[in-house]
N, C-alpha and C positions, 0 to 999 in steps of 0.2 A: 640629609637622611631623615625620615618619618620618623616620631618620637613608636617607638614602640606599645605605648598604651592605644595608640589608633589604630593598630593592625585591624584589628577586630571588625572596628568600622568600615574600614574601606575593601573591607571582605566580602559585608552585606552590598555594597554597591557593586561588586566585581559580579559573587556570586548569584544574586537575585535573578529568580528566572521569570520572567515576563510570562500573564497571562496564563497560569499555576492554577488557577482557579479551575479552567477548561482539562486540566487533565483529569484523563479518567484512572488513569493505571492506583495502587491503593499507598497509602503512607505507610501500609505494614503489610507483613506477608499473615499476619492473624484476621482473618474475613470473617464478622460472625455475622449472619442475614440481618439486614435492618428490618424484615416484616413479613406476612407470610402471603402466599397467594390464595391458600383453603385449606379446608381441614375436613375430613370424610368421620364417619366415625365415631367414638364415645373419646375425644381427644382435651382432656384437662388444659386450660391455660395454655391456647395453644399460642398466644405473644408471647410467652414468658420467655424463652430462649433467644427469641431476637433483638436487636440494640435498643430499641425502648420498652423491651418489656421486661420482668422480673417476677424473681423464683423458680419453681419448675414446669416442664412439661409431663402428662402422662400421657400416654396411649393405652387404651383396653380394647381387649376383644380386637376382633377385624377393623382396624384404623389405620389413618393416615393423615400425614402433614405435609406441605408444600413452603417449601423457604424459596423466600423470591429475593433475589440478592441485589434486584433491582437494575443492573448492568451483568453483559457475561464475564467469568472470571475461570479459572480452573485453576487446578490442584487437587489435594487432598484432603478427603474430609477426615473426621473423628468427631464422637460424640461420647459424654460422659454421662453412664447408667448409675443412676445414686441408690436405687432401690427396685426390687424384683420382686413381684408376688405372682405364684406358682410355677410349675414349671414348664419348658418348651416354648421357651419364649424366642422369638425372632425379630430382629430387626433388621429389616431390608430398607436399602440405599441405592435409589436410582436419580440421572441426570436428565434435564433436557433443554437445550438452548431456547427452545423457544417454547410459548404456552400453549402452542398448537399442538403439541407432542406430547405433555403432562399425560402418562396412563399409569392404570393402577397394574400393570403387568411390564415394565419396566423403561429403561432410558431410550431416548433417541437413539438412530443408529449410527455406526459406522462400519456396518459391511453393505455389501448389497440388496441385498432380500434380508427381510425381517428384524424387527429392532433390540437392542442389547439386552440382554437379560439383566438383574436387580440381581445384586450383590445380597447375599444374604450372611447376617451374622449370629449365632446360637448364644444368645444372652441369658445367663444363669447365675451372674453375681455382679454387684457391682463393679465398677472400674472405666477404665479409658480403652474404649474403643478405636480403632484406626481405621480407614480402607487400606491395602498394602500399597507399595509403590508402583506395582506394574499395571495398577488400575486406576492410577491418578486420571481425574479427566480434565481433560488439557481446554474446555470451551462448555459451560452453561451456565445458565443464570436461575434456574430450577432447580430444586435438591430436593427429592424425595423420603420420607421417611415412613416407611412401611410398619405393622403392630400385627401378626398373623396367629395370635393364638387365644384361647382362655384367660389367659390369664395380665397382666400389665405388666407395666415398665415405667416408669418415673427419670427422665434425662433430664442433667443440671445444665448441659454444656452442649451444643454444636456449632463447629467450625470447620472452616476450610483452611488451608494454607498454602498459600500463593504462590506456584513453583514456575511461572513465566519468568522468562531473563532471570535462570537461577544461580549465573556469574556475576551480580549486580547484590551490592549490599543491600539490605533491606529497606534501608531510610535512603538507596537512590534511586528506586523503582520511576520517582517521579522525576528527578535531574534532568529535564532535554533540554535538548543541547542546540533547538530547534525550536522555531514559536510563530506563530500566525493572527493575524487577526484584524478584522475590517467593523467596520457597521455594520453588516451582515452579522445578524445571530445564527444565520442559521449553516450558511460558510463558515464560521468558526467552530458550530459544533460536530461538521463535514471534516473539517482538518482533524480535528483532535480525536475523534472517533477513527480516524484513519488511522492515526498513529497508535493508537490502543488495540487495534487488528492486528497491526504489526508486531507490536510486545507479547502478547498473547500468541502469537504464530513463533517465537523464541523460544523453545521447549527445551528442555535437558535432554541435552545431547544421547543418554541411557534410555530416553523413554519417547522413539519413535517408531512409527510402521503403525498404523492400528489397523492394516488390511491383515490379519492374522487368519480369519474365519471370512474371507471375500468368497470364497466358493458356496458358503453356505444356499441350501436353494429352497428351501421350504419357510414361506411366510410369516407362517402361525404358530411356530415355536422360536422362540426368543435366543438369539444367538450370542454364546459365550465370546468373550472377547477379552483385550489387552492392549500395551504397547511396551514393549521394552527392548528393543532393537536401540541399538547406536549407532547413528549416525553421522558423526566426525570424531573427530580426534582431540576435543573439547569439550568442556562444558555446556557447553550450548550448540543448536543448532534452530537456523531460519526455515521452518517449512511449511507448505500451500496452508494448512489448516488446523487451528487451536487443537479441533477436535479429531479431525480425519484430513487428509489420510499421513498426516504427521512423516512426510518424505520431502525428500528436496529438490524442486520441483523448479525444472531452471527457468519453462516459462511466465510460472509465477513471477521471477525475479526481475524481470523486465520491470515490474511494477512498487514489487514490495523492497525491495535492494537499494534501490534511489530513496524509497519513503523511508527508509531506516535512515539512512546518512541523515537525511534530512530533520529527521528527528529525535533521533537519541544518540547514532552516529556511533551506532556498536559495531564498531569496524571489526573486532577480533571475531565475534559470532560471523561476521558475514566473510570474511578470509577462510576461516576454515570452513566455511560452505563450500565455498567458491572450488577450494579444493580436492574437497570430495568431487566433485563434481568432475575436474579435469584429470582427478588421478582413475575414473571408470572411463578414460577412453580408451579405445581400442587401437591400441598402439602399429596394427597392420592399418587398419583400414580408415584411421582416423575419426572414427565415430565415436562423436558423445553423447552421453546418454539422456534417455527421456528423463527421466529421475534417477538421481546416487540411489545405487545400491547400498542398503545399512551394511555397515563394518562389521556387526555381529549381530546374527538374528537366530533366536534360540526358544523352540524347535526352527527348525529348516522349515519356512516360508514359500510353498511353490509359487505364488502369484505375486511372490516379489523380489526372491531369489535372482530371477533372471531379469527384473524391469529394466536395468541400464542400456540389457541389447538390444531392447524395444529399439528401431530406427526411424524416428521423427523426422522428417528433412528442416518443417521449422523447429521442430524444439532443439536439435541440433546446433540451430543457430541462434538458438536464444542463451545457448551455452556462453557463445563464444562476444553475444550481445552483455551477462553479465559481469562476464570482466573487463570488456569497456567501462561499463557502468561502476565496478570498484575500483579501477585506477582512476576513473574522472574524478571521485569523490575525496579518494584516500591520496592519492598523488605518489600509493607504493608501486614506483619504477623495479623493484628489485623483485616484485609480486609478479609483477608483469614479464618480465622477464625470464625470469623462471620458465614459466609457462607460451613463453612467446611462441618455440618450437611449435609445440600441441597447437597454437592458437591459428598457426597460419595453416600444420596438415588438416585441422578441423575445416579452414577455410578453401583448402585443395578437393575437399570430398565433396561440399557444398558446388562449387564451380564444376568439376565432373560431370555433373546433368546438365551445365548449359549445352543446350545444340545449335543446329545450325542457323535457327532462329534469332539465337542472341537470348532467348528465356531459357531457365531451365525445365525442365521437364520433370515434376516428379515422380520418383518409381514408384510403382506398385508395393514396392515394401517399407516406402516411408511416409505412408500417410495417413500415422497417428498425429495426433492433434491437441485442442483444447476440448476435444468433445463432440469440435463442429462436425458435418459429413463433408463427401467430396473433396476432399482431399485429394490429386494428384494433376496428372499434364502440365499445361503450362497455368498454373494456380496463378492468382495475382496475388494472393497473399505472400504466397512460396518467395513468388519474384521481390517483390518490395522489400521484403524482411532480409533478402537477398544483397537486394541494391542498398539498400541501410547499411548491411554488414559489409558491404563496398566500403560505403563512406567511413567508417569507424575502423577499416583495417587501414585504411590511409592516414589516419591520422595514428594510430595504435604505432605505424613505420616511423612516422616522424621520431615520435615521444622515445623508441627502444633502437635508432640510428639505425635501423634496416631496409633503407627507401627501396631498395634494386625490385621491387615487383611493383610500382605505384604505380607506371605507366601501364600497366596488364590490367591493375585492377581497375584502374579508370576508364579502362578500354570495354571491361566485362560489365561497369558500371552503364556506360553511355547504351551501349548496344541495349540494356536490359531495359532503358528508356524509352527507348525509341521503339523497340518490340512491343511493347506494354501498351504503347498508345497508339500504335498500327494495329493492333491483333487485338486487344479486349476493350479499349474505350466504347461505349455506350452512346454515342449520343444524344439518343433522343431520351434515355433514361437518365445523363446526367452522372451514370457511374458508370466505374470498371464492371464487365462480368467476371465471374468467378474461372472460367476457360472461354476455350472458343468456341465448344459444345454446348454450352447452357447458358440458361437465359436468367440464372439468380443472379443478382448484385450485392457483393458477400457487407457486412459491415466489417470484418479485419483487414481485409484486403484493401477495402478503399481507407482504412482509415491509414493503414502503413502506407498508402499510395502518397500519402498527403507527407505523411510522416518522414518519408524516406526523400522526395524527393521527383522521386516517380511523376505523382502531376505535377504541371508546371501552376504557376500563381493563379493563370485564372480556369485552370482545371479545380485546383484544390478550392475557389470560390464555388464554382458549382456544385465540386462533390460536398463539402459543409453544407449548402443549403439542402440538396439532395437526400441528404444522410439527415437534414430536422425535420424536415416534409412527412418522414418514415416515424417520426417519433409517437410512442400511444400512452396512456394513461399513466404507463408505469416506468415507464423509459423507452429507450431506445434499440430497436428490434438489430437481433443477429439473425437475418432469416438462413443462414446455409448453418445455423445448429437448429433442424428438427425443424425448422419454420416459424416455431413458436416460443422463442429463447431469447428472454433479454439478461445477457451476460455482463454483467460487474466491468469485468476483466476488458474484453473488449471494449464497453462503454468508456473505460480509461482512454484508452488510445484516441476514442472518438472526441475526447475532451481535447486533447492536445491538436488533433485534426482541425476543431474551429478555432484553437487560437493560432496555428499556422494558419488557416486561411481568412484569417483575419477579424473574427467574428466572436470574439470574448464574449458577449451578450448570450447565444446557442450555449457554450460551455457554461455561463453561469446558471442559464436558466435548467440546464439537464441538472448540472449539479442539487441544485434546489429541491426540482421536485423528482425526483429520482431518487437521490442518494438521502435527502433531508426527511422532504416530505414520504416518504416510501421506504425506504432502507433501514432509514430510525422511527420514524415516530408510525406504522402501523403499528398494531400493540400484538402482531404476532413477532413482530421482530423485537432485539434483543436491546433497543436505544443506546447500542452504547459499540456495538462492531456492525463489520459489515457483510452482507451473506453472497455465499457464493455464485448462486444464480437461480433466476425463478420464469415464471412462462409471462407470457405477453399480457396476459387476463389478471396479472396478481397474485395468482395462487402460490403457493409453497411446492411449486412441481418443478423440478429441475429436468428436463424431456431424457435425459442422459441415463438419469437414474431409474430403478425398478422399484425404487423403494425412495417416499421423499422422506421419509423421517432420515435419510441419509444426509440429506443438504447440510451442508457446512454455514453457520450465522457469523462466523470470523473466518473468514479469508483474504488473505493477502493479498490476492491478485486482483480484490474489488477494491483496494486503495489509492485509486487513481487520483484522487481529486487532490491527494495531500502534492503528489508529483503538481499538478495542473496547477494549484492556488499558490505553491512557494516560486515555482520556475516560471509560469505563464501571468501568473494576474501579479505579482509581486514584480516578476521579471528579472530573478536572479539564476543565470545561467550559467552552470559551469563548465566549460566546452574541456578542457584539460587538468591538469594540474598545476597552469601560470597562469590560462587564460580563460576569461569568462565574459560574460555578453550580458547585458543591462540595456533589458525590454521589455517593461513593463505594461498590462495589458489589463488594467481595473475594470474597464468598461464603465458599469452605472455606479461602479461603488464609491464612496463618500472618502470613503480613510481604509486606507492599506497599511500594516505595519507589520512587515517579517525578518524574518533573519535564521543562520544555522551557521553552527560551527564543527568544520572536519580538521583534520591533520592538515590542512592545506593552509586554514587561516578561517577568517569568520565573514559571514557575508551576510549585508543586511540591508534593507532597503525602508523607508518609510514617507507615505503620499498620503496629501489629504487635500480637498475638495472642498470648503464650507464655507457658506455664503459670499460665496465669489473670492474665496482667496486660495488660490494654487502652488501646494509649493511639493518639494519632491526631494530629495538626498539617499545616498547610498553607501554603504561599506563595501570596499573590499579588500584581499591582504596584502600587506606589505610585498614586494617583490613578485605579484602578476602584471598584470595592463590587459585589455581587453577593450572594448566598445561599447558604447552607449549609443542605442536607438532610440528615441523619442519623438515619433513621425508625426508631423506635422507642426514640430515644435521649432522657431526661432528665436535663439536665444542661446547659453555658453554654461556652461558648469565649472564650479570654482571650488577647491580644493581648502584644505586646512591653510595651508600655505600662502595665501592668495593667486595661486597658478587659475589663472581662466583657458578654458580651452573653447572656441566656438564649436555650436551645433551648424553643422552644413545641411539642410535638407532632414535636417531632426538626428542628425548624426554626425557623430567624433572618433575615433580610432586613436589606438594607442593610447590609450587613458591608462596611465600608470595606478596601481593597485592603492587605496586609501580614502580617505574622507571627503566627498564630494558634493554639491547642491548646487539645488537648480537656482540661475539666476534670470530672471527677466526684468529684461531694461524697458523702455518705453519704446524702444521697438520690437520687443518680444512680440510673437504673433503666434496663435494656434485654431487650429479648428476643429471642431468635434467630431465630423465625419456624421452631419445628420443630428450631434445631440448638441448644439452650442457650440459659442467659441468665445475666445479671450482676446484681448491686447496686454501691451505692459503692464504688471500690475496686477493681472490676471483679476481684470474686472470683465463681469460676463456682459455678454451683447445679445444672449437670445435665452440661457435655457439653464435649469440650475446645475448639469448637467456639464464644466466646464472643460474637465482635460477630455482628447480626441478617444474612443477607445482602445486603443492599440497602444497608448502610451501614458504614463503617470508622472504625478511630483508631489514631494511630500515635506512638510516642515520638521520628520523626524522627532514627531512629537513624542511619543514614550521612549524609543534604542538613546537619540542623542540627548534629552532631557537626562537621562541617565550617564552618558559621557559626561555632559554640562555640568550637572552633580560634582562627581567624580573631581574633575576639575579644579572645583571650586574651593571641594576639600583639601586639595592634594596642596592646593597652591597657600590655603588659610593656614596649614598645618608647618607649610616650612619657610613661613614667615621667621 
């Protein structure tokens, strides 16, 4: 037994979260601006209120201040008046994510037409000021403070307070549970910026909906607004956007649901998501909804009251895609069950439009979407998302002992195959078209085509290349939204698209300058989330919207990369709740080191690459087994234990769940596929460039240095 004065010690080695440094989210929920962006005005000491400044601020006459908080944040502000000369004095308090949107007549929007009016406050004595709760703003990194009269105002104090994941103590805002990180700078601050979209899309469950005033139609008056709708039956709630439209939005979750596990692994906010969700289906028809209806919405909200009976055909099936996605992560069988009933008439209503083609067809009343147009017939989007939701109600049968429909659904699977690539493949263009009527080649459709299954290997080669060919300045184009629409959301799926078809290098490099170079560091953006969609040229125009001051700079559903860089280039897959897949796909990069821990167990993988020495290892939990791919690799993995298992063809099966590493003997052999290759020893022969890209190995420099630790203590201490 440990002498009890060590507790302490072997705490920090337990506890310590790896690469802390890259988090954005804050160590306190007290936000005071570190500095200002400008000041208009007869404005006194206008540092003085921010973190390296000191004393007071005044404002006189018609002025104004800008606090720039330097990353996006939301919450609630309050600011402290210490002294007031004459009277009718006002302080107005407006937001904006982005510095494109800074006006002196009020915040960015979230309705459609025209942007939010500026909270105004009748300042006439000293004290503490608040904004109320139902105008917290849930996403900017701009805090306006307005001076409208004769006379001044002298403020000691402004701050925010940080009400994202407001079930989360205040000192564990940062705790993830979840870590990443290569030689890439700029990969890593793609990860952790992803993960800070996602935190920031965790709202208090009381304060969602901010489509309040969506009908509003006149431009150039500034439209009142709010959010105070509830949206589960918890504290908390996961929704598309910090700022708007604060609902729960299930094709978001395709994206942001997996980035949560993966990173803070707030499994209780994402259950009672989930549930909202499946308690608005339409228990005749089996229809689920485009987005949960809020629980309580107060006044009566027309333009959201009814949103659930919106009939999506895919959001529908993104429904019944995120509870795949929270059993794989959480391993709650009893969750799944529950809801299995609902999960499979959901999947009955879905297969109703197949016809005699073997695709389905979609109706005329289900072809809302993500925005895109054209929506309906035989969509290859429809289909793929389709045949995906094939694949994952087959395994859904195994996990909840209900197999008797597996052969029906492999049957509606196969057909949806083979229709798909009789009737819409492209050849000479290299993609799916979007029906059989038109000549666009959608970017959702072929990236689910790749995703689902739908192409086969050396389709899904051509469509990756096909789908970079299309790529422009700023990313990579959705042409069937508007023509002119490079979509976050989409560009996810596109990412997983090259690492299915083989081509990790396309995903890093979209990553980079798309997400890195463009997403963060324009200086209209917010360097710290990601936004929700812009046009092909760069601009801050979202083709959807009437109004761009509406775009979303945190959205969930542009978190792709955090899925892409943990599952794809790390290579940690988790196929169910025993079994997971280890297939690592670094491509050019030097040192891979990740890991996340769910209710399932902890999974960690770490590879590095440096001056010709190759090495690679993995975690996984106690009581899975699952497969290791490693193509092009010969050579065995060996355990804590010393169990060696050969690589056949760069592949092992039934690898029982725990402590693993790569071993190469002197007949190890690998090849780069074009970038180098190794022998035993992982001495290079061409290129410095040595593991193949589709597959890694790592010497577990920072996760097992940390075991090793660990160890060393545990073993010195019970001597």
């Amino acid at each position: 037994m440990l002498p009890r004065r060590f507790a302490s010690l072997i705490s920090i080695f337990v506890c310590a979260i790896p690469y802390s440094e890259y988090i954005l989210a804050p160590p306190s929920r007290a936000i005071v601006p570190p500095t200002i962006h400008h000041a208009n005005g007869s404005v006194t000491n206008p540092m003085g209120l921010t973190l390296s400044g000191s004393g007071t601020t005044t404002l006189s006459g018609n002025s104004a201040i800008t606090y720039d908080f330097t990353k996006n944040i939301g919450g609630l502000v309050s600011f402290v008046v210490k002294r007031v000369n004459g009277t009718g004095n006002f302080i107005g308090v407006s937001f904006t994510e982005s510095s494109f949107w800074i006006s002196p007549h009020g915040s960015d929007a979230t309705q459609n037409v025209g942007i939010d009016e500026t909270l105004w406050y009748a300042v006439d004595e000293p004290g503490n000021y608040s904004v109320d709760p139902s105008h917290q703003r849930g996403g900017f990194r701009y805090l306006n403070l307005y001076h409208n009269s004769s006379g001044s105002v002298e403020l000691t104090y402004v701050m925010t307070n940080f009400t994202a994941m407001p079930h989360y103590a205040e000192n564990a805002l940062r705790d993830y549970t979840g870590y990443f990180h290569t030689d890439d700078e700029q990969l890593n601050r793609v990860w952790y910026a992803s993960a800070y979209t996602d935190q920031l899309c965790t709202i208090p469950s009381d304060k969602g909906n901010s489509l309040v005033n969506i009908l509003a139609t006149d431009p150039d008056i500034p439209t009142w607004w709010y959010a105070n709708s509830t949206l589960t039956n918890g504290s908390a709630a996961l929704v598309d956007g910090a700022k708007r439209d604060k609902l729960i939005w299930p094709g978001d979750y395709s994206i942001s649901l997996p980035g949560v596990f993966l990173s803070t692994n707030d499994q209780e906010t994402l259950k009672l998501s989930m549930q909202q969700l499946f308690a608005d289906q339409n228990s005749s028809t089996g229809q689920l909804p485009y987005a949960a209806r809020p629980i309580y919405i107060s006044p009566p909200d027309p333009a959201v009251i009814d949103i659930s009976n919106v009939y999506s055909y895919t959001y529908h099936m993104y429904n019944l895609l995120g509870m795949n996605n929270y059993y794989t992560y959480s391993g709650d069988i009893d969750f799944l069950k529950l809801n299995w009933n609902r999960w499979v008439k959901g999947l009955n209503l879905s297969l109703s439009s197949v016809d005699s083609s073997g695709l389905a067809y979609v109706p005329k009343n289900a072809t809302a979407d993500w925005l895109r147009i054209g929506m309906g017939a035989h969509n290859i989007e429809a289909n793929s998302i389709l045949a995906y939701t094939l694949k994952t109600a087959i395994s859904l049968a195994y996990s909840v002992g209900d197999t008797h429909l597996i052969s029906t659904w492999q049957n509606y699977y196969d057909n949806i195959v083979r229709a798909a690539n009789s009737m819409l493949w492209d050849e000479s263009a290299g993609l799916f078209k979007d029906n059989q009527t038109t000549t666009l080649h959608p970017q959702d459709g072929n990236c689910w085509a790749v995703i689902s299954g739908v192409a086969n290997s050396t389709r899904a080669i051509i469509i990756s290349n096909s789908l970079k060919a299309r790529w422009g300045r700023y990313g990579a184009p959705a042409p069937e939204a508007y023509g002119n629409t490079v979509s976050p959301f989409i560009s996810g799926f596109e990412l997983q698209a090259h690492f299915i078809a083989g081509n990790p290098l396309y995903a890093i490099e979209l990553m980079k300058f798309m997400w890195a170079d463009f997403m963060l560091d324009d200086p209209r953006m917010t360097n710290s989330t990601f936004i929700e969609g812009y046009d092909t040229e760069g601009q801050l125009h979202y083709p959807a919207y009437s109004d761009d001051a509406r775009i979303s700079f945190a959205h969930g559903w542009a978190t792709g990369p955090l899925l892409a860089l943990t599952n794809w280039v790390a290579g940690l897959h988790v196929v169910n709740s025993s079994t997971w897949r280890i297939e690592p796909q670094p491509g050019n990069l030097s040192q891979v080191d990740a890991g996340f821990t769910t209710a399932i167990g902890t999974f960690a993988s770490t590879y590095s690459n440096v001056n010709g020495h190759v090495s690679y290892s993995f975690q996984t939990p106690p009581g899975t087994s699952g497969t290791v791919v490693l193509s092009g690799i010969t050579g065995s993995i060996k355990d804590a234990n010393g169990t060696s298992l050969r690589l056949v063809n760069g592949v092992t099966e039934n690898v029982a769940g725990g402590n693993w590493t790569l071993v190469l003997s002197g007949n190890s052999t690998g090849s780069g596929l074009g970038n180098g290759s190794y022998t035993g020893g992982a001495s290079p022969k061409s290129s410095s460039t040595i593991m193949p890209q589709s597959q890694t190995t790592n010497d577990a420099s920072r996760l097992s240095t940390s075991w090793l630790a660990l160890a060393v203590v545990v073993a010195a201490l019970t001597l």
